[in-house]
LUMZAFI-737814 format. One record per residue: y, z, x of N, C-alpha, C in turn; residue number from 1. Coordinates in steps of 0.05 Angstrom, whole numbers, plus 5000, padded with zeros to 4 digits. Layout:
! residues N
[segu [Y,Z,X],[Y,Z,X],[Y,Z,X],NUM]
...
! end
This chain:
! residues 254
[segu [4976,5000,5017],[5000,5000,5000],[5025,5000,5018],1]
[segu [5045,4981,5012],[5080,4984,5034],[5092,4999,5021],2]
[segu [5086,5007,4994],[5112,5023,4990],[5109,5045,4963],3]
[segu [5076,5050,4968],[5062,5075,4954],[5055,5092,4974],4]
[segu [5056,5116,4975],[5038,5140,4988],[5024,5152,4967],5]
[segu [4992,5148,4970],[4984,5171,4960],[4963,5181,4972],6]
[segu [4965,5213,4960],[4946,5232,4975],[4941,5241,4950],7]
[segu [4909,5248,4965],[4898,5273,4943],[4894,5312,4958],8]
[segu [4910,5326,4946],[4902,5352,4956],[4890,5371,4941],9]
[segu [4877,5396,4941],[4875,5417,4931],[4883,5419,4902],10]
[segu [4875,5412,4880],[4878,5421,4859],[4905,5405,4848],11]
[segu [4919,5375,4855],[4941,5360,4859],[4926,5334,4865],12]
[segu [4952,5308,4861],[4956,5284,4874],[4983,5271,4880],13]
[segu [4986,5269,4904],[5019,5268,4906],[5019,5232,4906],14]
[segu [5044,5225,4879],[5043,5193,4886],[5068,5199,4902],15]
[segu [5083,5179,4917],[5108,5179,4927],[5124,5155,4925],16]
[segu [5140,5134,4921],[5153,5113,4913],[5168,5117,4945],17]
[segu [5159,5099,4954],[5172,5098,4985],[5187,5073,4999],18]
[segu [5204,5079,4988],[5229,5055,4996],[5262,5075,5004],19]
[segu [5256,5084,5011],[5274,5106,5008],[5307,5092,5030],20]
[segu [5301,5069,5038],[5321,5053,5050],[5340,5045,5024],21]
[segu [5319,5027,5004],[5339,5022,4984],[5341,5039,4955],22]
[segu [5341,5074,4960],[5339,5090,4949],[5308,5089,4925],23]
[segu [5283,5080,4930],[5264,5073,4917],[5262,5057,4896],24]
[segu [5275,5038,4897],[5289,5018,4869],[5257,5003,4863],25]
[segu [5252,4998,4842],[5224,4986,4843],[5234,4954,4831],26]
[segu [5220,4946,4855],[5217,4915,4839],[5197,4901,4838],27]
[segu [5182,4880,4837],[5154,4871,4823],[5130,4885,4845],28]
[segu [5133,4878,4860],[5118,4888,4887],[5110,4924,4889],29]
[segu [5135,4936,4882],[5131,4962,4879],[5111,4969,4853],30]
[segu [5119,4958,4823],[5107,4955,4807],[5074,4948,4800],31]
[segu [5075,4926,4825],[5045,4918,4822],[5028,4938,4830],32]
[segu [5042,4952,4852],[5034,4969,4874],[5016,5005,4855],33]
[segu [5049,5010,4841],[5040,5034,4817],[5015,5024,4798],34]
[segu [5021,4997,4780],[4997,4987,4772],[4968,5000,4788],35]
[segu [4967,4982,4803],[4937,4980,4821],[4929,5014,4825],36]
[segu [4952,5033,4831],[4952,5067,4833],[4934,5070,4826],37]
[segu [4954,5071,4792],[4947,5087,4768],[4925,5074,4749],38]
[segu [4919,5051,4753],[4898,5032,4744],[4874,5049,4757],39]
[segu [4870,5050,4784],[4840,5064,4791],[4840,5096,4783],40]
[segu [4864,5104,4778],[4858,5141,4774],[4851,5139,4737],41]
[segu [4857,5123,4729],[4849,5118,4702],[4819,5109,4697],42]
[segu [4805,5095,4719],[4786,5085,4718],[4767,5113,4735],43]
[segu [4776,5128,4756],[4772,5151,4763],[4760,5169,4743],44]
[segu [4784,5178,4726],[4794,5200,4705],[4779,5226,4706],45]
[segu [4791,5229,4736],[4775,5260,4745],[4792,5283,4737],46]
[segu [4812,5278,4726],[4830,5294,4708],[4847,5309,4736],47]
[segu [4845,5306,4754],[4863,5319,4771],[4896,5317,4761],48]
[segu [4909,5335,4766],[4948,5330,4759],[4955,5314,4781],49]
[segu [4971,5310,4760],[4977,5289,4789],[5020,5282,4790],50]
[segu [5026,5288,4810],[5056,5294,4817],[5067,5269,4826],51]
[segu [5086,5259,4812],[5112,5223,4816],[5131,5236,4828],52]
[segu [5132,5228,4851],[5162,5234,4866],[5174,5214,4883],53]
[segu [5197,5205,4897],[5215,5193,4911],[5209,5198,4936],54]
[segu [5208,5183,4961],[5216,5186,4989],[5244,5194,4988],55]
[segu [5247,5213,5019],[5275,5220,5010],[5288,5237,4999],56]
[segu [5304,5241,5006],[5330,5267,5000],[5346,5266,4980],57]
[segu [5359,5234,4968],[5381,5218,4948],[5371,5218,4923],58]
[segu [5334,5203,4931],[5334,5189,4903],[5309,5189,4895],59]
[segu [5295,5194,4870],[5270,5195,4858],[5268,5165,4856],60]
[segu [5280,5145,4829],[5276,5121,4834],[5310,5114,4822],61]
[segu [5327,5099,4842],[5347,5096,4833],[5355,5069,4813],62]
[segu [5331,5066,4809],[5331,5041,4788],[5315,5016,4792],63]
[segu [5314,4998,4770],[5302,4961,4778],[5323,4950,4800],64]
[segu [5310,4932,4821],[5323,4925,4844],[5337,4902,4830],65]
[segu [5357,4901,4833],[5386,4891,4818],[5388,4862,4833],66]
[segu [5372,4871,4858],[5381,4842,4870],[5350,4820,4868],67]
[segu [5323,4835,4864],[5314,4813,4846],[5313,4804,4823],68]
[segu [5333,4814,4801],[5334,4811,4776],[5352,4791,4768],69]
[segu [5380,4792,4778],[5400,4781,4781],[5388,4748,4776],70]
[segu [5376,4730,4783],[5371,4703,4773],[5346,4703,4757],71]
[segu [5345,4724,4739],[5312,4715,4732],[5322,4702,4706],72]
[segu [5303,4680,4690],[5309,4669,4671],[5294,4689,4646],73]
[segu [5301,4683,4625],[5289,4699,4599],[5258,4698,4597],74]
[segu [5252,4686,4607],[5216,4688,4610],[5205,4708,4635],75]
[segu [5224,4699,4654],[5215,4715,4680],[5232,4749,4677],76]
[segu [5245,4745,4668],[5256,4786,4653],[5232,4792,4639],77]
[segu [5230,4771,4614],[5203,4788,4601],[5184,4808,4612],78]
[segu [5167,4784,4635],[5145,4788,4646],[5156,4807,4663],79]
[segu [5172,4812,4669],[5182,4835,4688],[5177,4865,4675],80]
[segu [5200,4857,4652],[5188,4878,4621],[5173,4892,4626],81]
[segu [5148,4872,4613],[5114,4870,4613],[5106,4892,4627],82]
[segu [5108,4887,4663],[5092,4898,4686],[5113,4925,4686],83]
[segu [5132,4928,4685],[5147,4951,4678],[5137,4977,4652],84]
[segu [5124,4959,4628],[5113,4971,4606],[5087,4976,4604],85]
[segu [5069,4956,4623],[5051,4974,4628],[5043,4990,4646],86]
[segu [5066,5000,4672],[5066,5025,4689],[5067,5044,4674],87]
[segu [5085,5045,4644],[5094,5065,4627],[5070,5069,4617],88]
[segu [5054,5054,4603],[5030,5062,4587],[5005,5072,4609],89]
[segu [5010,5066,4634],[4980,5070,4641],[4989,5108,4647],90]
[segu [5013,5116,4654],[5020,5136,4663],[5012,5154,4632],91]
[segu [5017,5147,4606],[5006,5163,4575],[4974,5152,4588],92]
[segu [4963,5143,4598],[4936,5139,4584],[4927,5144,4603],93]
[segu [4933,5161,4626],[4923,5173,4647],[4909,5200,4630],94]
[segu [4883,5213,4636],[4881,5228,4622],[4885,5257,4628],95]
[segu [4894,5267,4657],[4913,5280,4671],[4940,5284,4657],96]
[segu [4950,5313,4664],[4983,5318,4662],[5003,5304,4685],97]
[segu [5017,5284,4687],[5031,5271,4702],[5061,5290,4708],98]
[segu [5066,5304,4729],[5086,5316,4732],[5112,5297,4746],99]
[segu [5136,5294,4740],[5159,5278,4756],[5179,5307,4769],100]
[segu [5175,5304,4788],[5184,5323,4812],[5215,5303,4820],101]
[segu [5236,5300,4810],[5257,5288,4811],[5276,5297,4831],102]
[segu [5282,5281,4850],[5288,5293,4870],[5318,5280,4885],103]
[segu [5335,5275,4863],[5356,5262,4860],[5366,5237,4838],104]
[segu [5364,5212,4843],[5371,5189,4822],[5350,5179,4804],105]
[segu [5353,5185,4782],[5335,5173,4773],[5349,5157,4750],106]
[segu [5358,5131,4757],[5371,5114,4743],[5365,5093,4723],107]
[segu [5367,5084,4709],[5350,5061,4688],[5325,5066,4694],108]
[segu [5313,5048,4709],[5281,5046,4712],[5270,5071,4728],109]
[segu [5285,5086,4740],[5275,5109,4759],[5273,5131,4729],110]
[segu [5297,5130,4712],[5294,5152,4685],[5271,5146,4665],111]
[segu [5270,5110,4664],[5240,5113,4650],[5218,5121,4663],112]
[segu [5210,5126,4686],[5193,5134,4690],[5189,5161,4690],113]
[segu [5214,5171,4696],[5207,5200,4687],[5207,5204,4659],114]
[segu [5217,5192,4651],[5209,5203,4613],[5184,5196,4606],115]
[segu [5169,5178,4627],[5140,5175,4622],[5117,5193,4628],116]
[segu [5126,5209,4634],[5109,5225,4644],[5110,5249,4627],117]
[segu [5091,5273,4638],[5088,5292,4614],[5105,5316,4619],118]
[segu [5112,5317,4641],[5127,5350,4651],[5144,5326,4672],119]
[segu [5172,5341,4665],[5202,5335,4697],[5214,5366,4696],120]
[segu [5207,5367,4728],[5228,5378,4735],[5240,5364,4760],121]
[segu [5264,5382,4764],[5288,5369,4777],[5295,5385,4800],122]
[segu [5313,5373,4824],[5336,5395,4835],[5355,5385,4830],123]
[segu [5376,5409,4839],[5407,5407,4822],[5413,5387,4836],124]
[segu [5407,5369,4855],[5426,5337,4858],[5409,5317,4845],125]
[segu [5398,5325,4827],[5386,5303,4800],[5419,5283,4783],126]
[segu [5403,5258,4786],[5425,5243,4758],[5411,5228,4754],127]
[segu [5414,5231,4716],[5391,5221,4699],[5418,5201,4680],128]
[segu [5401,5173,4682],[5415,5156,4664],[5404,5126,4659],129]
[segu [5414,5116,4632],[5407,5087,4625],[5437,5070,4632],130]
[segu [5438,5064,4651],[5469,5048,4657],[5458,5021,4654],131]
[segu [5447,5007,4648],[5439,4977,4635],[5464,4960,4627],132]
[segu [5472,4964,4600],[5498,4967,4585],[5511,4953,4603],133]
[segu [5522,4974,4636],[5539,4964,4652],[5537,4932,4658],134]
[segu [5509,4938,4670],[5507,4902,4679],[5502,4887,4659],135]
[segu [5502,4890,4632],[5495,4856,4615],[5461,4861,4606],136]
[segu [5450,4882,4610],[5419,4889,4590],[5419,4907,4581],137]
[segu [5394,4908,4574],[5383,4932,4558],[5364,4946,4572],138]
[segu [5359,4977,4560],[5326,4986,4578],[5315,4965,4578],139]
[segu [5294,4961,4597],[5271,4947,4603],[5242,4956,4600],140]
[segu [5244,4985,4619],[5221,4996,4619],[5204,5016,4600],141]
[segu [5214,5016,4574],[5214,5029,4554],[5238,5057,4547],142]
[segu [5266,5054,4561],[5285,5084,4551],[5291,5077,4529],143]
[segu [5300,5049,4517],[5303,5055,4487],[5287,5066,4465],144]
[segu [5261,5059,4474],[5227,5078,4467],[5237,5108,4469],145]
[segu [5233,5116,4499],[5225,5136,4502],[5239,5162,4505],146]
[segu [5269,5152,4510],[5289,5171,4503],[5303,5185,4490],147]
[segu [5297,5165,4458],[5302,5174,4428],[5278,5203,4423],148]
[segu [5261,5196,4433],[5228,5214,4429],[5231,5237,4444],149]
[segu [5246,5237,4459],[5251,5261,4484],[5274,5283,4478],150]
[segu [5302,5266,4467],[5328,5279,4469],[5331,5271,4449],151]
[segu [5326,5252,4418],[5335,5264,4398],[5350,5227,4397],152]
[segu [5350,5215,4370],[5364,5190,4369],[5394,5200,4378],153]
[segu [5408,5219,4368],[5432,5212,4368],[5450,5217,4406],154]
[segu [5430,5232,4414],[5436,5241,4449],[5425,5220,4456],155]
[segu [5407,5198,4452],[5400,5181,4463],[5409,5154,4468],156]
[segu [5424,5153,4441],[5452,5132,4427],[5471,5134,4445],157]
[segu [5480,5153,4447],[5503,5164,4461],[5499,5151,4488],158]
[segu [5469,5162,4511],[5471,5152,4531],[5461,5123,4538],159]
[segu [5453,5115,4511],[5442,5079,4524],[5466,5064,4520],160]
[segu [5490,5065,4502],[5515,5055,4490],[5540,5060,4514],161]
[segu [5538,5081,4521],[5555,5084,4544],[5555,5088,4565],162]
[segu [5525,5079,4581],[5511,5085,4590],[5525,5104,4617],163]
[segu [5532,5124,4609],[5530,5148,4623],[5512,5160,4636],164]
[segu [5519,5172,4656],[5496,5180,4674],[5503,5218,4674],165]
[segu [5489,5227,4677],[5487,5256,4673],[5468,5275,4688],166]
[segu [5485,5298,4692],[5466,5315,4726],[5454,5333,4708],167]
[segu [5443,5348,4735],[5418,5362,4724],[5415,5385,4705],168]
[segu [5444,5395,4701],[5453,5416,4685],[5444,5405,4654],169]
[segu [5467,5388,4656],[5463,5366,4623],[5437,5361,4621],170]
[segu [5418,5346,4632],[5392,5341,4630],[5375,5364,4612],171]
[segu [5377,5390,4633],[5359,5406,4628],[5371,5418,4593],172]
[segu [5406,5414,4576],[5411,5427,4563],[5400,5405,4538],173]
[segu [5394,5385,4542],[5383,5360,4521],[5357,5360,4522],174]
[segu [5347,5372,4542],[5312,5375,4541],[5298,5347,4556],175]
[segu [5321,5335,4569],[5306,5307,4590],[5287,5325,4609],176]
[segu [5291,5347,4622],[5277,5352,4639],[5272,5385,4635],177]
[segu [5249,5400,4638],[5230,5425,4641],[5252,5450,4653],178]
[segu [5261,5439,4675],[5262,5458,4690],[5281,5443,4718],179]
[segu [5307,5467,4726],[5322,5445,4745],[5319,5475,4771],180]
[segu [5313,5456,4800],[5302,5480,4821],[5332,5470,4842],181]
[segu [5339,5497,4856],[5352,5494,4869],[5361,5468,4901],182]
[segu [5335,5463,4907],[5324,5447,4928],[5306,5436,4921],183]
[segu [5306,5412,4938],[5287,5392,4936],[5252,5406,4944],184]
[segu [5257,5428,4965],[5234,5441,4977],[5228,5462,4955],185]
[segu [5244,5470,4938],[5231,5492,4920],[5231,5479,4884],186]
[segu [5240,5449,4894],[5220,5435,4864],[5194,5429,4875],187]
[segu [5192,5416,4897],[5164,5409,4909],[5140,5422,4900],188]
[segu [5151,5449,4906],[5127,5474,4910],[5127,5480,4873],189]
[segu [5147,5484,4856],[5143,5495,4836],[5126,5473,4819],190]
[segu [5134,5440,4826],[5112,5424,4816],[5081,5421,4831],191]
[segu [5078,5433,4847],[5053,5445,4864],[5033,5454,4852],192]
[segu [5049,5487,4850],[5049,5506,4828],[5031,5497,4811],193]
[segu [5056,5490,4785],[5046,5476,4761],[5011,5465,4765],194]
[segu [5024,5445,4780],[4988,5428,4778],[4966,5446,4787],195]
[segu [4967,5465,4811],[4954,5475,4811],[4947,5498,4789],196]
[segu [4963,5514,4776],[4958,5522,4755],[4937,5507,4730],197]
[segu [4950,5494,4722],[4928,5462,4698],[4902,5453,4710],198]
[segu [4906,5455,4740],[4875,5447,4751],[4854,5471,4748],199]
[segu [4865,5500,4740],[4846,5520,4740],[4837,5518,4714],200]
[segu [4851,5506,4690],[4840,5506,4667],[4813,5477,4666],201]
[segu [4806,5476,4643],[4784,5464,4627],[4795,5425,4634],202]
[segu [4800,5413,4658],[4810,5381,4649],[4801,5372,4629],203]
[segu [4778,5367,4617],[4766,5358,4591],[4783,5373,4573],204]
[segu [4789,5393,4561],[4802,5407,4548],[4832,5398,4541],205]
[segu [4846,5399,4573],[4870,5391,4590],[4881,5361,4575],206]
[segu [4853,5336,4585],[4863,5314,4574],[4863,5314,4545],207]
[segu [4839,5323,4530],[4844,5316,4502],[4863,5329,4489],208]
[segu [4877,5350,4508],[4904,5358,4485],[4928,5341,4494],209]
[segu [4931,5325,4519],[4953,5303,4530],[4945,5285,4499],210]
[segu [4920,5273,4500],[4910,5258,4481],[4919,5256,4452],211]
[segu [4911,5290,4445],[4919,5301,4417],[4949,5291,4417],212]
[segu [4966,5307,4439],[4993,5294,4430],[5008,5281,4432],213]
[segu [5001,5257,4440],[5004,5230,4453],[5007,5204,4428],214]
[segu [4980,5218,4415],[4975,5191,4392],[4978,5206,4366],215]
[segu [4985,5236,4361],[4999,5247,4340],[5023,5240,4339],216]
[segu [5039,5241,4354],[5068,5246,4356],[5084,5221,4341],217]
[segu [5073,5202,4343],[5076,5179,4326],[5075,5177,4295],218]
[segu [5045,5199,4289],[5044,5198,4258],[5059,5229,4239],219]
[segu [5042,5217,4216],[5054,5243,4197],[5033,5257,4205],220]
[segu [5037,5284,4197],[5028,5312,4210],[4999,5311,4201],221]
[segu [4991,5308,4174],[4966,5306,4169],[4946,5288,4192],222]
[segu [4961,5270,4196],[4945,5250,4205],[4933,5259,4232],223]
[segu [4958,5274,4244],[4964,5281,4276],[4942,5304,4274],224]
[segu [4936,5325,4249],[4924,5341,4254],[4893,5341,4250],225]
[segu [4889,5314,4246],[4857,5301,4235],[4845,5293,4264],226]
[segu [4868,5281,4290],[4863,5282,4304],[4854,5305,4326],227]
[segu [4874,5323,4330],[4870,5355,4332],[4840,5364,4329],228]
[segu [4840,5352,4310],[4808,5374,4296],[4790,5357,4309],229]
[segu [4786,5330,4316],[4768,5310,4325],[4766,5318,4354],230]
[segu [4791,5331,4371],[4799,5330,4390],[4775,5360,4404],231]
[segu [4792,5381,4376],[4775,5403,4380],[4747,5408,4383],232]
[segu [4735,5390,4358],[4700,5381,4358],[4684,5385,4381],233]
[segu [4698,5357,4392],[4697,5355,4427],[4686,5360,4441],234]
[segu [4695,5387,4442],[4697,5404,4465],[4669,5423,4464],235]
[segu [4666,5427,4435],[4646,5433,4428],[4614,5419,4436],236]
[segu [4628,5404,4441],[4601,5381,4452],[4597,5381,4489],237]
[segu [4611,5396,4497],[4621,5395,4531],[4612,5422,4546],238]
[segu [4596,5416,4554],[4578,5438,4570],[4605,5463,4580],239]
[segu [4631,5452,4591],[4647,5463,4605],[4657,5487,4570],240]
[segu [4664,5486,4552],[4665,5498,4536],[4647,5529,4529],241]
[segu [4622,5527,4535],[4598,5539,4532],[4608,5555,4566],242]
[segu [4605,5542,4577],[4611,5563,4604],[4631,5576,4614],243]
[segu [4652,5571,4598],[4678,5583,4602],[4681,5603,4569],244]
[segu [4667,5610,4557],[4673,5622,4538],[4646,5645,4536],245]
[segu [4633,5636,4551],[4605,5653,4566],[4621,5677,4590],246]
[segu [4628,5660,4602],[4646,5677,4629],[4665,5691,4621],247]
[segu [4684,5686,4597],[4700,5703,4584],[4689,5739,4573],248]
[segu [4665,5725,4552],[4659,5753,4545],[4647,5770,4560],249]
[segu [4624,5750,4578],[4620,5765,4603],[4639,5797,4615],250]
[segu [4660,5777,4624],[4682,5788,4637],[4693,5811,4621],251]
[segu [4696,5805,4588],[4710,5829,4575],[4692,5849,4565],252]
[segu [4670,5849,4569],[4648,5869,4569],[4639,5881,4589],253]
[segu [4655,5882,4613],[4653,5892,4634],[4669,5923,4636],254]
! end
C-alpha cells in the first residue's frame, strides 16, 4: 500500500491515511487503496475494532484532492462518487466498531469519513466541515446522507448551505463527535482504550448490535425492534453466549 498503514495490535487495528505532505486528501488511488483495506477485514470479519486516523500532526483527512477533481467530466465525478460511497458503506458493513481518532482537518471528504464510522473522537485542533458549496459541488461522499442522521436536518442545513467549517468545541456541542482530547497523544491512547475495552466484550454480540442499529435506524421502531429480537435470538445460538453467562454465575456464586 503507498499511502495506507495498517497494523494489527493487541485487542485494535490501526488504519492510517498517509499522505500527510498533502494533508491526507484522498483521491482515487487513496480510495482504491481504503477499498482493498476494508474489503479484506470484511471478508476477515474477525470482529477486531478497528481505529481511522491521519498521518500527522494538521490533518485526519483534509478533504477530496481538489487538484484531481478540478477537470473531471459528469461521468467521471460520478464514478468518483461511486468509489467514495462505497468506502462509506464498507466502513457500516464492517462488522467491528470503527473508531475515527481525528487528529486535526477533517474537511468535506475527510468529515465523511468520520461520520462514517461508529465512535469520533477528536483533539482540540479538530475542524469539522462540508465546504463543497465553496467550490461549485455538493457532498460527494455521502455528508448530505450522513450528517442530517448525526446532527439533526436543521444543524446539518446550516453547515452544507454555508459551508462552514467548525472546531472541536462546536462539534462535540452538536454531537458530530464523542469526545474532544486535549492532544493528539491523549486521543490516540483514549481511542486505544476504547477498542481495547469492546475487544473484551462478546464480538459476535458486539457486531450484531452495530448491525441491530445500523439497519433499524432507517425504519419505524416496530420494524427496528423485530430486528433487535432476531439479532437477540442469535446469540442464543453462539456457543460464546453459553460461556460467558456460565462464567458470570460461576463468578457470582463465589
Amino acid at each position: 500500500m503507498k499511502n495506507i498503514i495498517f497494523e494489527k495490535n493487541e485487542g485494535y487495528s490501526l488504519l492510517t491515511i498517509n499522505r500527510p505532505a498533502v494533508l491526507n486528501t484522498l483521491n482515487t488511488e487513496v480510495l482504491q487503496e481504503l477499498q482493498e483495506v476494508l474489503s479484506s477485514l470484511l471478508a476477515l470479519g474477525d470482529g477486531t475494532p478497528l481505529i481511522v486516523t491521519g498521518a500527522g500532526e494538521k490533518s485526519f483527512v483534509a478533504g477530496a484532492d481538489i487538484e484531481e477533481m478540478r477537470n473531471k467530466t459528469p461521468g467521471e465525478a460520478r464514478e468518483f462518487a461511486s468509489l467514495g460511497h462505497t468506502v462509506i458503506r464498507l466502513l457500516e458493513k464492517l462488522p467491528q466498531p470503527v473508531i475515527a481518532a481525528v487528529n486535526g482537518f477533517a474537511l468535506g471528504g475527510g468529515c465523511e469519513l468520520a461520520l462514517a464510522c461508529d465512535i469520533r473522537y477528536c483533539s482540540e485542533n479538530a475542524r469539522f466541515g462540508q465546504p463543497e458549496v465553496s467550490l461549485g459541488i455538493t457532498p460527494g461522499f455521502g455528508g448530505s446522507q450522513l450528517l442530517p442522521r448525526i446532527v439533526g436536518k436543521a444543524k446539518a442545513a446550516e453547515l452544507l448551505y454555508t459551508g462552514a467549517v467548525i472546531d472541536a468545541r462546536e462539534a462535540a456541542q452538536i454531537g458530530l463527535v464523542n469526545l474532544v482530547l486535549p492532544t493528539n497523544e491523549v486521543l490516540m491512547a483514549t481511542a486505544i482504550n476504547t477498542a481495547q475495552v469492546i475487544a473484551k466484550n462478546s464480538s459476535y454480540a458486539v457486531s450484531l448490535s452495530k448491525n441491530a442499529m445500523n439497519r433499524g435506524l432507517s425504519l419505524e421502531l416496530s420494524s427496528g425492534l423485530a430486528i433487535e429480537a432476531d439479532c437477540f435470538a442469535l446469540c442464543f445460538g453462539h456457543g460464546e453466549q453459553q460461556t460467558r453467562m456460565n462464567a458470570f454465575i460461576a463468578k457470582k456464586k463465589k
